[in-house]
mmCIF file as Biopython writes it, N, C-alpha, C and O atoms, coordinates in Angstrom:
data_model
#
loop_
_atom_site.group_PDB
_atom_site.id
_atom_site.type_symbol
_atom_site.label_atom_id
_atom_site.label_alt_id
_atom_site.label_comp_id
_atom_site.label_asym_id
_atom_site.label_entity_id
_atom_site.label_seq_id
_atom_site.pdbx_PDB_ins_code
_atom_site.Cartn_x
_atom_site.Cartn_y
_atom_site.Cartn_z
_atom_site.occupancy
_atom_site.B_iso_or_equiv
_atom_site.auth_seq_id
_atom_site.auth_asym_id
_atom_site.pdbx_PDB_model_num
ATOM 1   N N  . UNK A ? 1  ? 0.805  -1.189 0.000   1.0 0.0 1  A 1 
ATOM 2   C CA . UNK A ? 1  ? 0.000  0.000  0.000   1.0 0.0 1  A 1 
ATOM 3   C C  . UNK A ? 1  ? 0.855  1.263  0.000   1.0 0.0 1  A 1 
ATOM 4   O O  . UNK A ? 1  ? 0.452  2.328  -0.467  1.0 0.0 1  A 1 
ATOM 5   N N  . UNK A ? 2  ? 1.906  1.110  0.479   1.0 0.0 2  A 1 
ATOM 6   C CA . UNK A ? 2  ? 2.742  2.387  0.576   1.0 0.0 2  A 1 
ATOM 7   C C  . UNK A ? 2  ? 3.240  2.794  -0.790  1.0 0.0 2  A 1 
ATOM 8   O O  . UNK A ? 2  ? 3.141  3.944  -1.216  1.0 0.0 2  A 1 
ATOM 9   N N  . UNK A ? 3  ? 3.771  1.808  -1.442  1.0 0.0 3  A 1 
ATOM 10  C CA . UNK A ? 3  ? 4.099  1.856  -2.755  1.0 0.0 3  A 1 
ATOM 11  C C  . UNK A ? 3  ? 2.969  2.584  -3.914  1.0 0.0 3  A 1 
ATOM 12  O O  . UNK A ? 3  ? 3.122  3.238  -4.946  1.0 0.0 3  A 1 
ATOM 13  N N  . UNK A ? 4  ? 2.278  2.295  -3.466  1.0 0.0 4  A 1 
ATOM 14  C CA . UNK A ? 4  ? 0.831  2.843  -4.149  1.0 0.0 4  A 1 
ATOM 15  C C  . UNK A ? 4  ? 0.459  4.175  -3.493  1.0 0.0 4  A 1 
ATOM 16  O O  . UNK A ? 4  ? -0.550 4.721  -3.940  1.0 0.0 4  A 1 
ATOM 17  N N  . UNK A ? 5  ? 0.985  4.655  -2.703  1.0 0.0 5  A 1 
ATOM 18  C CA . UNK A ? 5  ? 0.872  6.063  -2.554  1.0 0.0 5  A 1 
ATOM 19  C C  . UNK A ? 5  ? 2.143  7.077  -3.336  1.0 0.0 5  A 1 
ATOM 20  O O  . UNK A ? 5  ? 2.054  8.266  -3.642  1.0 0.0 5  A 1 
ATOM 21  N N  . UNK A ? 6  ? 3.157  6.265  -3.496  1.0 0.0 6  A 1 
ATOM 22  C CA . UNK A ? 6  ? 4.256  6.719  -3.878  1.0 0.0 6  A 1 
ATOM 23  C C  . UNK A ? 6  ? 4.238  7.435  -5.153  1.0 0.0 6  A 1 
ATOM 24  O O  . UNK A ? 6  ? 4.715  8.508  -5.522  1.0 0.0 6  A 1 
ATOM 25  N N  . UNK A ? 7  ? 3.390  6.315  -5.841  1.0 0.0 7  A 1 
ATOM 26  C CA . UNK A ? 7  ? 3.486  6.298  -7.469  1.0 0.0 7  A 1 
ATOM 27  C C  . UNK A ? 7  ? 2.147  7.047  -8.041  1.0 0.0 7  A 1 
ATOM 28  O O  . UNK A ? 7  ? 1.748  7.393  -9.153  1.0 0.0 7  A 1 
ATOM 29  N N  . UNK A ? 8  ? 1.545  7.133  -6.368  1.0 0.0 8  A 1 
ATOM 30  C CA . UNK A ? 8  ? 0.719  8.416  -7.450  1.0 0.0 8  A 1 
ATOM 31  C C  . UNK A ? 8  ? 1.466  9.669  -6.763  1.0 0.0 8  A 1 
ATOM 32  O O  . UNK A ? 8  ? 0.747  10.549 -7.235  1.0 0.0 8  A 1 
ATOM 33  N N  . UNK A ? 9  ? 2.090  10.128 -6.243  1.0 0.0 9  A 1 
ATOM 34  C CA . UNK A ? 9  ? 2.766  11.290 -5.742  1.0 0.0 9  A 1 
ATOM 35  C C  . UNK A ? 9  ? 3.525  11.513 -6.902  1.0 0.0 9  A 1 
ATOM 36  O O  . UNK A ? 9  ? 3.470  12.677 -7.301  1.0 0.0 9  A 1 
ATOM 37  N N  . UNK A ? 10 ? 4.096  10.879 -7.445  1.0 0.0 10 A 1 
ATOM 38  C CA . UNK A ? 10 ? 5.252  10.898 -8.601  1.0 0.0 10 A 1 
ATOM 39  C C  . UNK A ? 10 ? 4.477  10.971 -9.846  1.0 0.0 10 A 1 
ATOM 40  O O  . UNK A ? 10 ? 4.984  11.541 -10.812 1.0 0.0 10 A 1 
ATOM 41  N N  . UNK A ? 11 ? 3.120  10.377 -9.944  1.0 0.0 11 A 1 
ATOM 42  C CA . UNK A ? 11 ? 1.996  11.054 -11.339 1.0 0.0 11 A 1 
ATOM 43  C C  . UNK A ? 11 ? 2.003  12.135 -11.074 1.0 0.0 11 A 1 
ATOM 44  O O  . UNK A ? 11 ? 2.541  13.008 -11.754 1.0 0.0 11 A 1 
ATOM 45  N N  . UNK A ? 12 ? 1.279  12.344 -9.805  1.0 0.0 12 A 1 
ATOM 46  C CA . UNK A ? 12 ? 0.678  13.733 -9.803  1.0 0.0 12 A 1 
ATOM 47  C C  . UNK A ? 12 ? 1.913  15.040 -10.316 1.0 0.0 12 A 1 
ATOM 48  O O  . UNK A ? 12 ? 1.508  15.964 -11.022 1.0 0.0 12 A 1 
ATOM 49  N N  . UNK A ? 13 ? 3.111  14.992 -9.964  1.0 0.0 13 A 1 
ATOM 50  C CA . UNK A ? 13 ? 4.196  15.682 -9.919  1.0 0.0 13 A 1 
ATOM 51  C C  . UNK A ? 13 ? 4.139  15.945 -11.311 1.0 0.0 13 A 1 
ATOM 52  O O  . UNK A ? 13 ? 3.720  17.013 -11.759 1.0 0.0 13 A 1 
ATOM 53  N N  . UNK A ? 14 ? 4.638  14.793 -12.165 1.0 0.0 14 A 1 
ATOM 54  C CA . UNK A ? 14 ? 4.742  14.639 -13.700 1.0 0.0 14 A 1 
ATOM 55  C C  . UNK A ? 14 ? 3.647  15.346 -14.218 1.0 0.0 14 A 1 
ATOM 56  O O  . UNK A ? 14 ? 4.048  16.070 -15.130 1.0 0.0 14 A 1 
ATOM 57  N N  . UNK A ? 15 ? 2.082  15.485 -13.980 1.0 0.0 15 A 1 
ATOM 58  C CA . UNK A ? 15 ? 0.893  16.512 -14.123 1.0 0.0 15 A 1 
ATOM 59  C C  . UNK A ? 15 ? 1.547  17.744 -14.327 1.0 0.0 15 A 1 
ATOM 60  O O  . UNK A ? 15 ? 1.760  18.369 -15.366 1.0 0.0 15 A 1 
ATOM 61  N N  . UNK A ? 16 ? 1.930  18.069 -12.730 1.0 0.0 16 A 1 
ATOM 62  C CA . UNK A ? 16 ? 2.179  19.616 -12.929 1.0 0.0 16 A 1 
ATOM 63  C C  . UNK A ? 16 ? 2.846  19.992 -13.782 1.0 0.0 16 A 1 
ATOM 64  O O  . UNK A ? 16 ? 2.460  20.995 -14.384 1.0 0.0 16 A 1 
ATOM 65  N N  . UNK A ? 17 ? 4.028  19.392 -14.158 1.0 0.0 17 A 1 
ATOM 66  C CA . UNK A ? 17 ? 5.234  19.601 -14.848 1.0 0.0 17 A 1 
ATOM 67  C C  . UNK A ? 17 ? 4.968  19.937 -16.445 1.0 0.0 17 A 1 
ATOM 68  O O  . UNK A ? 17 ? 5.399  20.899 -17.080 1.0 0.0 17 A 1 
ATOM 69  N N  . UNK A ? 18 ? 4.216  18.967 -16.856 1.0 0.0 18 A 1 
ATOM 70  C CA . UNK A ? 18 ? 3.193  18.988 -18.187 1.0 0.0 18 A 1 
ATOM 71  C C  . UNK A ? 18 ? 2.449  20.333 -18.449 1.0 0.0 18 A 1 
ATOM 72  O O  . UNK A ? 18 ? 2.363  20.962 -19.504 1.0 0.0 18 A 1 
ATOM 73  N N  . UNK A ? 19 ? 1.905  20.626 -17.152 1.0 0.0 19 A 1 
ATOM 74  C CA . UNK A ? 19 ? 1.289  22.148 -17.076 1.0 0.0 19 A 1 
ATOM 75  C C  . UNK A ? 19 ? 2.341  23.065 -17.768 1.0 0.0 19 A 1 
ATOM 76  O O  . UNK A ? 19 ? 2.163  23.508 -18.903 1.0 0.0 19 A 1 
ATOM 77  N N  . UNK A ? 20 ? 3.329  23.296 -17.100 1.0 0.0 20 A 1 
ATOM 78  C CA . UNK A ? 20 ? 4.021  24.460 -16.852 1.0 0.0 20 A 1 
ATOM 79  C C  . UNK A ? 20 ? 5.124  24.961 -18.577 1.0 0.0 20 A 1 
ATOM 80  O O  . UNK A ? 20 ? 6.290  25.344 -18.664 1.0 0.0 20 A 1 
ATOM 81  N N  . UNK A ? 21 ? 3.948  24.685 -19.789 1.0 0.0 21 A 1 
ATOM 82  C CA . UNK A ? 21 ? 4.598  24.789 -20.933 1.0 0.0 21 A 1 
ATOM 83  C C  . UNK A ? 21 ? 5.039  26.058 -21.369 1.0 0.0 21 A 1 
ATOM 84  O O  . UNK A ? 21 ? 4.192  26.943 -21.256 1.0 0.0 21 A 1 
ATOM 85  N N  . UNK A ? 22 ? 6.402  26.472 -21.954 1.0 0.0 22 A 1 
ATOM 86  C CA . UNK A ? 22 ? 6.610  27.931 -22.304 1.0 0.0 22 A 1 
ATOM 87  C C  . UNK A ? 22 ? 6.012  28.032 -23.898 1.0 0.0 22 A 1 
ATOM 88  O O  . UNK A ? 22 ? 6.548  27.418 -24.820 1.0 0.0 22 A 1 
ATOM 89  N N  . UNK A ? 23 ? 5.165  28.649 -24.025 1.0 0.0 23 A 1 
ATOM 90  C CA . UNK A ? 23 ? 5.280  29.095 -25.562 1.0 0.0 23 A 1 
ATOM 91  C C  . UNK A ? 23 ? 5.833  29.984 -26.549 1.0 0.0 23 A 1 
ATOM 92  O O  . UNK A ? 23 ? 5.352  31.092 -26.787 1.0 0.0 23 A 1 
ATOM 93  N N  . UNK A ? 24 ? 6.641  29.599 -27.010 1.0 0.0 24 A 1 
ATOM 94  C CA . UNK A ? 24 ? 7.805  30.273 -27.920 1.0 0.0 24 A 1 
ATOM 95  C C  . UNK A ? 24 ? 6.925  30.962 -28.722 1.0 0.0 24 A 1 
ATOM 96  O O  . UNK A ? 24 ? 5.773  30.629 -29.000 1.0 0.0 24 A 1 
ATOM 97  N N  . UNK A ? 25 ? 7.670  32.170 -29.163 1.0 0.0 25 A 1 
ATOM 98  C CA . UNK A ? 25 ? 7.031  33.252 -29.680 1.0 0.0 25 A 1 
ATOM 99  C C  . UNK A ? 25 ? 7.638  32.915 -31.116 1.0 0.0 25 A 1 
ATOM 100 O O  . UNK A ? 25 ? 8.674  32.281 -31.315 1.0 0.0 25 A 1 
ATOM 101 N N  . UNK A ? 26 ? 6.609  33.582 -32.284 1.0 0.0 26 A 1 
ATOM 102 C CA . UNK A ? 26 ? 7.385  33.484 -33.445 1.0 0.0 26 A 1 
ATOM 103 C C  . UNK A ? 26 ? 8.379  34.228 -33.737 1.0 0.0 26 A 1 
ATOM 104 O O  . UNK A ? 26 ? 8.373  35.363 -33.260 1.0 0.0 26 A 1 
ATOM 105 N N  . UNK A ? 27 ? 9.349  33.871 -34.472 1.0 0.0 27 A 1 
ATOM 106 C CA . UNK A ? 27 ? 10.137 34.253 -34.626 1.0 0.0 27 A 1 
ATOM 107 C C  . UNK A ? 27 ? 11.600 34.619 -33.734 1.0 0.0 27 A 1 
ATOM 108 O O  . UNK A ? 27 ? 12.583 35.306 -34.014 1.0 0.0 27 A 1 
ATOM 109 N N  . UNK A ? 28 ? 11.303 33.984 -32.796 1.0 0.0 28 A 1 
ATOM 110 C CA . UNK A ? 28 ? 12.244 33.722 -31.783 1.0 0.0 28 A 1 
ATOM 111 C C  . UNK A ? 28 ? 13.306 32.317 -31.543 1.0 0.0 28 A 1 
ATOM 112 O O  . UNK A ? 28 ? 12.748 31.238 -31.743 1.0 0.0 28 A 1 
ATOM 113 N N  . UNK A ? 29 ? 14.448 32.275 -31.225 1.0 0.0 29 A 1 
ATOM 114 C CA . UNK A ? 29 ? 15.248 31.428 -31.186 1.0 0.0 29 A 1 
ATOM 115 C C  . UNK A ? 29 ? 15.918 31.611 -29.800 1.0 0.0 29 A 1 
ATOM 116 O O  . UNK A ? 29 ? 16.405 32.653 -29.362 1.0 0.0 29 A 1 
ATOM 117 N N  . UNK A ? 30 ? 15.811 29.697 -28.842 1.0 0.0 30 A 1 
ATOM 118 C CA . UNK A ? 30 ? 16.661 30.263 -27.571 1.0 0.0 30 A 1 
ATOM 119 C C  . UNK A ? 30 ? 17.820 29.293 -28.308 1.0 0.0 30 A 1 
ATOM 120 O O  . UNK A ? 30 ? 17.502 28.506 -29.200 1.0 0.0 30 A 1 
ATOM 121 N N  . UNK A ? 31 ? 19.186 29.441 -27.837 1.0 0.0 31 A 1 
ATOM 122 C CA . UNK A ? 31 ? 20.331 28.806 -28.143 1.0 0.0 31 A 1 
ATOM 123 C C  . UNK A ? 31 ? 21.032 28.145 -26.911 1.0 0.0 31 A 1 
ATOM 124 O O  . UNK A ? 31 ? 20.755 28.869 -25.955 1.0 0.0 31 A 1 
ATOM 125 N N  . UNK A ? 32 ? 21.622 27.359 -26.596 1.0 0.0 32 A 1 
ATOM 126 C CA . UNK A ? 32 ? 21.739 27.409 -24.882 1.0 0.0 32 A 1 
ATOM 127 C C  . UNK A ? 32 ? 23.585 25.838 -25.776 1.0 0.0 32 A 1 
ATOM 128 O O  . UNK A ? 32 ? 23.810 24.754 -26.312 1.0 0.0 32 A 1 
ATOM 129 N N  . UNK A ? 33 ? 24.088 26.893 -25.310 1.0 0.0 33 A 1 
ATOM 130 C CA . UNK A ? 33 ? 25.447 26.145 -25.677 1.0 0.0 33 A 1 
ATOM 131 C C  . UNK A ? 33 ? 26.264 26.244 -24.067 1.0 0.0 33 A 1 
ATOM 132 O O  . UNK A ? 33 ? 25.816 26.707 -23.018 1.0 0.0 33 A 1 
ATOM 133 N N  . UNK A ? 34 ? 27.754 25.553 -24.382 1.0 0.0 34 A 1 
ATOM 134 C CA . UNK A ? 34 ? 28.365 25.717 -23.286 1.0 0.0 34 A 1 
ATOM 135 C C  . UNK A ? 34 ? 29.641 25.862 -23.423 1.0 0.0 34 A 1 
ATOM 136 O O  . UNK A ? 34 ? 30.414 26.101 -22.495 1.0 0.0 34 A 1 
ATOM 137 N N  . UNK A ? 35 ? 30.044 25.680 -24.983 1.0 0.0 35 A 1 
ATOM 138 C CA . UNK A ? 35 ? 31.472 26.012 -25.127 1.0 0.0 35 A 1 
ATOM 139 C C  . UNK A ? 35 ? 31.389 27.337 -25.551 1.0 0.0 35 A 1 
ATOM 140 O O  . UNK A ? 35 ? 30.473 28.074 -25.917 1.0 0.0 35 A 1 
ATOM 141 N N  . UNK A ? 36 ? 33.271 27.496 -25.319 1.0 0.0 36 A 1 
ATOM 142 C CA . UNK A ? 36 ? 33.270 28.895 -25.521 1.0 0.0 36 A 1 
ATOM 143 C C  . UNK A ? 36 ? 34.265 29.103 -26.945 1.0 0.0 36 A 1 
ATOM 144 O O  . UNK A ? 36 ? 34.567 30.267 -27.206 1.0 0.0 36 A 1 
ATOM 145 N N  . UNK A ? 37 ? 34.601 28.386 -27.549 1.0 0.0 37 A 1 
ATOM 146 C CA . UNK A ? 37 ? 35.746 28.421 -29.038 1.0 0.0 37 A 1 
ATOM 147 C C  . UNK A ? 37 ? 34.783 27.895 -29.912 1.0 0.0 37 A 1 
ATOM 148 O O  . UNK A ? 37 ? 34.297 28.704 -30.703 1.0 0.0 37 A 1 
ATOM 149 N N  . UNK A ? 38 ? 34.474 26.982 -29.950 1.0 0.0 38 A 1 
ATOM 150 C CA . UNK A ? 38 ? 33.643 27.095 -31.534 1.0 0.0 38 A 1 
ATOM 151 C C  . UNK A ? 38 ? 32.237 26.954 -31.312 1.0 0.0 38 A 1 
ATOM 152 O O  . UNK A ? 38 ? 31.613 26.461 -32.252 1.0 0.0 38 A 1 
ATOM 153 N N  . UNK A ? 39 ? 31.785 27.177 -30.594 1.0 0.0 39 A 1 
ATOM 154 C CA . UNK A ? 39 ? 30.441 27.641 -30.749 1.0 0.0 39 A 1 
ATOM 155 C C  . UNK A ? 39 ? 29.923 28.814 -30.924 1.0 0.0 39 A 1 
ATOM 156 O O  . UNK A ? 39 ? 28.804 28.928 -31.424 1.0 0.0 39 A 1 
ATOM 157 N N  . UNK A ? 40 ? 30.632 29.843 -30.551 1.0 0.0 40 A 1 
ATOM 158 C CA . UNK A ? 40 ? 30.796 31.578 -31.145 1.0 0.0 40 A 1 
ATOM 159 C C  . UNK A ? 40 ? 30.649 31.664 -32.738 1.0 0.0 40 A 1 
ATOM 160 O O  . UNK A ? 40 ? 29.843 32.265 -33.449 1.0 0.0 40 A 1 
ATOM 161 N N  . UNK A ? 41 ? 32.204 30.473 -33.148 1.0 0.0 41 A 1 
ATOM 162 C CA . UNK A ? 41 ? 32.243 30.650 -34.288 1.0 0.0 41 A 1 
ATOM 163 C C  . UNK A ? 41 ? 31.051 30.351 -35.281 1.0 0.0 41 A 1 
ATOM 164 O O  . UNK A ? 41 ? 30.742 30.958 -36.306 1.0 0.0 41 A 1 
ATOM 165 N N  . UNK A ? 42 ? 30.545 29.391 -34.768 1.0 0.0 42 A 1 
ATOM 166 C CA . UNK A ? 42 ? 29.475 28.091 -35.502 1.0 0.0 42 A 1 
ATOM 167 C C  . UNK A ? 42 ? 28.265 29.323 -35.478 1.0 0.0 42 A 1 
ATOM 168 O O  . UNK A ? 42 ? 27.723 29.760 -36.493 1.0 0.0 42 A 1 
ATOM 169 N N  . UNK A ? 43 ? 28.024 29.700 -34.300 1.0 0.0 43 A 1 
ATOM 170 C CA . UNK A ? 43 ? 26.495 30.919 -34.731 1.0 0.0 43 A 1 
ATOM 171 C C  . UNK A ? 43 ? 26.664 31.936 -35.264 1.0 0.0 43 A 1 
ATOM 172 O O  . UNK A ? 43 ? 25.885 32.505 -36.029 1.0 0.0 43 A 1 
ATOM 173 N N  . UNK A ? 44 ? 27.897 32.339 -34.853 1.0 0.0 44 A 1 
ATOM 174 C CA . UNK A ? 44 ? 28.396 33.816 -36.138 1.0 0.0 44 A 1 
ATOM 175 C C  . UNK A ? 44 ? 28.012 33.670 -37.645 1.0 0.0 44 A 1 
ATOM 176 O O  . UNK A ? 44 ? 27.522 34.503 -38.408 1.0 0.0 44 A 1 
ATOM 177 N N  . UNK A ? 45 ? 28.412 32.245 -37.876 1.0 0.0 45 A 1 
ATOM 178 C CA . UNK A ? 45 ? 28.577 31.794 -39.180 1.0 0.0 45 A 1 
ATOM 179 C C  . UNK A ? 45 ? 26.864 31.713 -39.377 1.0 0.0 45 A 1 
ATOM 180 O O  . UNK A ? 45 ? 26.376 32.536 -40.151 1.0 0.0 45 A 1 
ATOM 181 N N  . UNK A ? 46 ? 26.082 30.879 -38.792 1.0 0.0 46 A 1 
ATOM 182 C CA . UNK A ? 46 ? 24.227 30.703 -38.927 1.0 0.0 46 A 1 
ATOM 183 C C  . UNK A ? 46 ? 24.245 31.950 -38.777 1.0 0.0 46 A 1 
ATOM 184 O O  . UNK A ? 46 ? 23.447 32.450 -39.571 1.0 0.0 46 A 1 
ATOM 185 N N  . UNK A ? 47 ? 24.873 32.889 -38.013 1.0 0.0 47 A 1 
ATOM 186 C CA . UNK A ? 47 ? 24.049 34.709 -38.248 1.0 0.0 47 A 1 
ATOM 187 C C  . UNK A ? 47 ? 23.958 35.282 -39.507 1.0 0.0 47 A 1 
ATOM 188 O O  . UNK A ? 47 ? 23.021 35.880 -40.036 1.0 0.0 47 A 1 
ATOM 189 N N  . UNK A ? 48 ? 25.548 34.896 -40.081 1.0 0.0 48 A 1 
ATOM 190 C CA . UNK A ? 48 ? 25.615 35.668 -41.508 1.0 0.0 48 A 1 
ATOM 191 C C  . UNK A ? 48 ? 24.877 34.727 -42.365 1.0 0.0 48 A 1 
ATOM 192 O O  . UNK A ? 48 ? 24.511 35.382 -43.341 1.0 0.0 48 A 1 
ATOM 193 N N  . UNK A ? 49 ? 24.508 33.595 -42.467 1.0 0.0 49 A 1 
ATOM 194 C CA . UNK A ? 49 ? 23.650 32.756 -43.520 1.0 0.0 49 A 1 
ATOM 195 C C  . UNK A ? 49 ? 22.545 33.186 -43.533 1.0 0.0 49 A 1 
ATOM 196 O O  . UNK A ? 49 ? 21.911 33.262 -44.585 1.0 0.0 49 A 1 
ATOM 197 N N  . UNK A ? 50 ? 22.052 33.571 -42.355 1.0 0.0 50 A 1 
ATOM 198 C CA . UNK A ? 50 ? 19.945 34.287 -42.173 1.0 0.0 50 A 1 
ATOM 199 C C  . UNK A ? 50 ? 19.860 35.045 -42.814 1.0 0.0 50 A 1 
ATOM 200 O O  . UNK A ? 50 ? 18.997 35.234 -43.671 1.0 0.0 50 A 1 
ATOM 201 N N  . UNK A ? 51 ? 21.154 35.936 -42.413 1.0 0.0 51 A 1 
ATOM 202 C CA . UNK A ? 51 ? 20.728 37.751 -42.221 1.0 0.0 51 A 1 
ATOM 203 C C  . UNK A ? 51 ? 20.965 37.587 -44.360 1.0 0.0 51 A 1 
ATOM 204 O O  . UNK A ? 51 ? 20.321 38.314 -45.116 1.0 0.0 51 A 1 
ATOM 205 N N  . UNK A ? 52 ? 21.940 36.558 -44.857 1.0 0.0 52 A 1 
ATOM 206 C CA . UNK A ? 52 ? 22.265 36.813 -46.522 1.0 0.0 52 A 1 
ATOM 207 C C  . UNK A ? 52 ? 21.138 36.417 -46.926 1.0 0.0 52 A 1 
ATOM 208 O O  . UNK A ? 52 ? 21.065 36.706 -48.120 1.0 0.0 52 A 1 
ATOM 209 N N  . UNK A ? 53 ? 19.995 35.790 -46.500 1.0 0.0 53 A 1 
ATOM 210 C CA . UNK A ? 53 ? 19.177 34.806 -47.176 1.0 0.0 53 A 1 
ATOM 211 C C  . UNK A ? 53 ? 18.058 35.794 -46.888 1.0 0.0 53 A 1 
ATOM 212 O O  . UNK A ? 53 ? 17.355 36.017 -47.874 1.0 0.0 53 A 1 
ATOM 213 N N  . UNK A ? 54 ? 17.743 36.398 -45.848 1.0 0.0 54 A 1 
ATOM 214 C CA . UNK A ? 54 ? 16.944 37.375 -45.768 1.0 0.0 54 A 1 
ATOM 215 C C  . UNK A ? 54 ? 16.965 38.741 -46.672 1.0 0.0 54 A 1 
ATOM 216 O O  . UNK A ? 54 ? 16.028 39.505 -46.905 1.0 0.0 54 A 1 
ATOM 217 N N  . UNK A ? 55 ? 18.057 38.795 -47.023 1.0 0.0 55 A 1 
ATOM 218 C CA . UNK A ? 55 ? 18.566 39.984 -48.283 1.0 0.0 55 A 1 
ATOM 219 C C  . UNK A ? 55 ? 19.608 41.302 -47.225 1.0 0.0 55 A 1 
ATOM 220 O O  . UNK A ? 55 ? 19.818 42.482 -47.507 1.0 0.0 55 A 1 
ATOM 221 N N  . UNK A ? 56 ? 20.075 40.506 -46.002 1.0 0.0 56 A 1 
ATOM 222 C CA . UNK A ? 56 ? 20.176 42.088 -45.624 1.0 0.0 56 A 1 
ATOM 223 C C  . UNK A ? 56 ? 21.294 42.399 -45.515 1.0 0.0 56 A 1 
ATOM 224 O O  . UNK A ? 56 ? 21.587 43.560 -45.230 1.0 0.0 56 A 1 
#
């Protein structure tokens, strides 16, 4: 019986969690890196590909 209280404590949790969705806005991008040498380089490079393809 204890076990069976457990495992709905741990549903219910997983519920809330499901709730708590962010909705990304259009046209928005999050990026979430952790190096610091080529990952600068790598989005610099996707910056100038948008911004050429966009015309600007």
């Amino acid at each position: 019986m204890g076990t069976d209280d457990l495992f709905k404590k741990k549903r219910q949790r997983r519920k809330v969690r499901k709730v708590e969705y962010f909705e990304p806005k259009p046209d928005s991008y999050l990026i979430v890196c952790e190096g610091s040498k080529t990952e600068p380089l790598y989005l610099e490079e996707l910056a100038d590909i948008i911004v050429s393809e966009l015309g600007g």
